[in-house]
MARBA-3410 file (N, C-alpha, C, O; in Angstrom, 1 decimal):
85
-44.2,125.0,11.6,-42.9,124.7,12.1,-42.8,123.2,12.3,-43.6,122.6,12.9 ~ -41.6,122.5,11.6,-41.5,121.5,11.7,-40.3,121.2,13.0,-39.4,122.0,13.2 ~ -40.6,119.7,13.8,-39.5,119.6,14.5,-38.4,118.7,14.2,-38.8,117.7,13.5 ~ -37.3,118.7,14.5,-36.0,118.0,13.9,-36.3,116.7,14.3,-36.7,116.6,15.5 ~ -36.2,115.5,13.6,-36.0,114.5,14.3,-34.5,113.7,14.4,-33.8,113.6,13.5
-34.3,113.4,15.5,-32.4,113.0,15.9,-32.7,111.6,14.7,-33.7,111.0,14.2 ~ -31.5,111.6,14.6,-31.2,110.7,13.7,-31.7,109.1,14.4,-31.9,108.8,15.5 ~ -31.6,108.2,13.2,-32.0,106.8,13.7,-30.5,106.2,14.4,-29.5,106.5,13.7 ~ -30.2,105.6,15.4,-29.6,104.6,15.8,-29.9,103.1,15.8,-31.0,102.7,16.3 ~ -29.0,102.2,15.3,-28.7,101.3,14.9,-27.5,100.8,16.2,-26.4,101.3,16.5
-28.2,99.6,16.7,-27.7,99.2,17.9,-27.9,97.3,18.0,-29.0,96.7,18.3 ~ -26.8,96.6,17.6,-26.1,95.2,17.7,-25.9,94.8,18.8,-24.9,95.2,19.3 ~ -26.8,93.9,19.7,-26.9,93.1,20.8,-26.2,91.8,20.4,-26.4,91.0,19.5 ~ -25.2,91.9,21.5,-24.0,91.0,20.9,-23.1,90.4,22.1,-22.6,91.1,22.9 ~ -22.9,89.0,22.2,-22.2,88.8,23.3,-20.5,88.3,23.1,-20.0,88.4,22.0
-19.8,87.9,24.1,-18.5,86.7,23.2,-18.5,86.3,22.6,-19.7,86.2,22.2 ~ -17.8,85.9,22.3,-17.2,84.8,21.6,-18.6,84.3,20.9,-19.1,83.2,21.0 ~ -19.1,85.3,20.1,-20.3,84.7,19.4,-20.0,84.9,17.5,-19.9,86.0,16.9 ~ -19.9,84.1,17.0,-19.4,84.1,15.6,-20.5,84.5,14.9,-20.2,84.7,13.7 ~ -21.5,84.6,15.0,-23.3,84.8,14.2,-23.1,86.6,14.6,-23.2,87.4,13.7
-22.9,86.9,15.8,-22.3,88.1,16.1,-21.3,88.8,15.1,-21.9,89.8,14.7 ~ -20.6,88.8,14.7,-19.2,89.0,14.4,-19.6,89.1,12.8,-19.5,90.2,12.2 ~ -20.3,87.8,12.1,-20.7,87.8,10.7,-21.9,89.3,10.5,-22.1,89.9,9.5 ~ -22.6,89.5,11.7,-23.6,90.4,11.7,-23.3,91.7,11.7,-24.0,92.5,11.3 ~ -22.2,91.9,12.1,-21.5,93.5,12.2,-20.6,93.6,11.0,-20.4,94.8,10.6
-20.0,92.6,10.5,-19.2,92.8,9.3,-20.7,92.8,8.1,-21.1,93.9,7.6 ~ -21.0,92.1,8.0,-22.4,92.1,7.3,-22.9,93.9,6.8,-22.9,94.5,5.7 ~ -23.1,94.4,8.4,-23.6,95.6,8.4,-22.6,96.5,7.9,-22.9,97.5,7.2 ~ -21.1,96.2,8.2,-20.0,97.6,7.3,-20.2,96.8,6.2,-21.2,97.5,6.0 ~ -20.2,96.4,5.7,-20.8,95.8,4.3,-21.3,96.7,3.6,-20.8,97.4,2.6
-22.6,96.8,4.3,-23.9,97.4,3.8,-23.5,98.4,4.0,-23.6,99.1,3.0 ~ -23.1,99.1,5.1,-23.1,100.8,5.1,-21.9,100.9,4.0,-21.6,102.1,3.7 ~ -21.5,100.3,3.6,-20.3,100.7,2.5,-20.9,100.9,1.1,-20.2,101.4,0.2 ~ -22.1,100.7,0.8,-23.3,100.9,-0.2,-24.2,101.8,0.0,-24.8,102.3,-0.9 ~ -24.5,102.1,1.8,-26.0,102.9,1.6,-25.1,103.6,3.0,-24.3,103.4,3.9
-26.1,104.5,2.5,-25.8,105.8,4.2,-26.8,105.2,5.6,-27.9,105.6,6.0 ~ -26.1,104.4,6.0,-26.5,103.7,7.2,-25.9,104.5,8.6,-24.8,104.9,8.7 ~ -27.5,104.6,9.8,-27.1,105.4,10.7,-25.9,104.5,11.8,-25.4,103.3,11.8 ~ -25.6,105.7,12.5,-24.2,105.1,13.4,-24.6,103.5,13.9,-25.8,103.1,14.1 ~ -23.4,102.7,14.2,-23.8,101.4,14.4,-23.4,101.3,16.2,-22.2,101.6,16.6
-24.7,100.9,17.0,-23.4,100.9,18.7,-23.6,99.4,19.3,-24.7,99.0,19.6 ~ -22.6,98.5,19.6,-23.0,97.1,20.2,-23.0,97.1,21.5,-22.3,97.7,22.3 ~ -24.0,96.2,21.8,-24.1,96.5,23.3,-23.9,94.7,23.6,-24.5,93.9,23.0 ~ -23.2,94.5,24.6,-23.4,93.1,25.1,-24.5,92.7,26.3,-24.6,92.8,27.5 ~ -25.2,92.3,25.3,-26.9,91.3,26.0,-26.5,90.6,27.7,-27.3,90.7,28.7
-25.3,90.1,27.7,-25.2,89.9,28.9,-25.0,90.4,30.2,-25.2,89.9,31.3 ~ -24.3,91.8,29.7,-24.0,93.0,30.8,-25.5,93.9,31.5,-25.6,94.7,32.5 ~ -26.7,93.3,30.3,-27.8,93.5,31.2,-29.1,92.5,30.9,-29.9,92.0,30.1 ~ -28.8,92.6,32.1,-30.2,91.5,33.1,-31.3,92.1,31.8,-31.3,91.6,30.6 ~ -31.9,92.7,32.1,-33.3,92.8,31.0,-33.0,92.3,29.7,-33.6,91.3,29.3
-32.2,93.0,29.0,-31.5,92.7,27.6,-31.5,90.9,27.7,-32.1,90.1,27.0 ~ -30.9,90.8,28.4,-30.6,89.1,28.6,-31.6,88.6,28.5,-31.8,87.9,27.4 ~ -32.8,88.8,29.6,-33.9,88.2,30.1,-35.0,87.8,28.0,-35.4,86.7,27.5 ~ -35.0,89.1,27.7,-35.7,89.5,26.5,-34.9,88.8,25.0,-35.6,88.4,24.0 ~ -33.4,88.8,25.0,-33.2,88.6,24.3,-31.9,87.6,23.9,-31.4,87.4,22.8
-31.6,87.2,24.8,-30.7,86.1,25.1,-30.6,84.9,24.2,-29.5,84.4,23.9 ~ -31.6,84.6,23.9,-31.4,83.8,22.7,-31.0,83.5,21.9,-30.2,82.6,21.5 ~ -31.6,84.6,21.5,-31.9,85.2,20.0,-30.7,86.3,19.4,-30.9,87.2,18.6 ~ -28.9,85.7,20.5,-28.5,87.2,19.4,-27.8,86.7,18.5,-27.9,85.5,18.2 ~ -27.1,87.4,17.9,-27.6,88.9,17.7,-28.6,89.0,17.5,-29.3,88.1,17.2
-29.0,90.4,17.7,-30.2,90.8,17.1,-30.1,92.5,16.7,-29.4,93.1,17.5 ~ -30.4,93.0,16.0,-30.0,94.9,15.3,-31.5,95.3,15.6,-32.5,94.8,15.2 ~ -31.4,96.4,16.4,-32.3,97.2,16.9,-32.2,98.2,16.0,-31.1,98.3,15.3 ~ -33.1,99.0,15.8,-33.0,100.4,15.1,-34.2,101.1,16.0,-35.3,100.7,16.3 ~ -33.7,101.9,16.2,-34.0,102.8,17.4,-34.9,101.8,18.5,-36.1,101.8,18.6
-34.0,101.1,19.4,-34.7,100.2,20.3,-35.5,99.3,19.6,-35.8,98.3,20.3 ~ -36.1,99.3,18.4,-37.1,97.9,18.0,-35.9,97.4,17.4,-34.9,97.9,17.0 ~ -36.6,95.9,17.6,-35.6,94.5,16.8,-36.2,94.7,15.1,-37.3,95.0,14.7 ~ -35.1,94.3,14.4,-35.3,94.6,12.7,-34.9,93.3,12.6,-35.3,93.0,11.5 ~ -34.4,92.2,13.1,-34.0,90.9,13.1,-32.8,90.4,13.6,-31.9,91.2,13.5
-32.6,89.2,14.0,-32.4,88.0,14.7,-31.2,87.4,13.6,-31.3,87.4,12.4 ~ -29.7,86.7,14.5,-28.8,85.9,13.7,-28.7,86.2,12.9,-27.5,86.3,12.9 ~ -29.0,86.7,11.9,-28.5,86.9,10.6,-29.5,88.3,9.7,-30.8,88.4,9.5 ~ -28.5,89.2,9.3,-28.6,90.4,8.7,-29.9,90.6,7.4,-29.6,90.4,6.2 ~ -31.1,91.1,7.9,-32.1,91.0,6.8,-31.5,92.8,6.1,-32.1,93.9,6.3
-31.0,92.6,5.7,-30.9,94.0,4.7,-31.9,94.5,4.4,-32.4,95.3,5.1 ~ -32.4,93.9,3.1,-33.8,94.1,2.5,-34.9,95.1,3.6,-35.4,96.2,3.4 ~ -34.9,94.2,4.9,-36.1,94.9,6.2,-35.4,96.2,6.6,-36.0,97.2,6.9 ~ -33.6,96.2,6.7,-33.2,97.1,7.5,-33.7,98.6,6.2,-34.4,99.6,6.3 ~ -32.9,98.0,4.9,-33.2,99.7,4.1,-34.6,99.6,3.6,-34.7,100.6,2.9
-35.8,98.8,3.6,-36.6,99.2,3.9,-37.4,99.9,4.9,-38.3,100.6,4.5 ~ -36.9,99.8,6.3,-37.6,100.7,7.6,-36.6,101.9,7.1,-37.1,103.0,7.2 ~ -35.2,101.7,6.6,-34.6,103.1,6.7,-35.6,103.7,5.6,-36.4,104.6,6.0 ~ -35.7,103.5,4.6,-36.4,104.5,3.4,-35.2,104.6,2.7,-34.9,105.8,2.6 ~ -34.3,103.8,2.1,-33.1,104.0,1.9,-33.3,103.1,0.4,-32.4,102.9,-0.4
END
């Protein structure tokens, strides 16, 4: 018996008025416009304290399932690599 596993989530830590932001999400409809990329959800880094604390820097940054796949700017290559895509 095998068990289902829920799909991957793909999650963009992203604040205002941030333009490296903005290039990173269009970036990604980009890409999902070529490959079957799981749902995309942005979350703003600054509405939490931890997120902030960890990653405030460094955003954007694209999580896939809670791990970071990278930083500022969209490594494709890494993302459909971890997907198997």
């Amino acid at each position: 018996m095998s068990v289902a596993q829920s799909p991957a989530q793909l999650t963009v830590l992203t604040r205002t008025d941030c333009q490296l932001c903005e290039e990173l999400v269009a970036e990604l409809a980009a890409l999902g416009g070529h490959y079957p990329l799981p749902p995309v959800a942005l979350r703003d880094v600054d509405a939490d304290p931890l997120l902030r604390q960890r990653f405030g820097l460094k955003v954007p940054v694209l999580l896939l399932d809670g791990v970071p796949v990278c930083h500022f700017r969209l490594d494709s290559a890494e993302l459909l690599r971890l997907l198997r895509l």
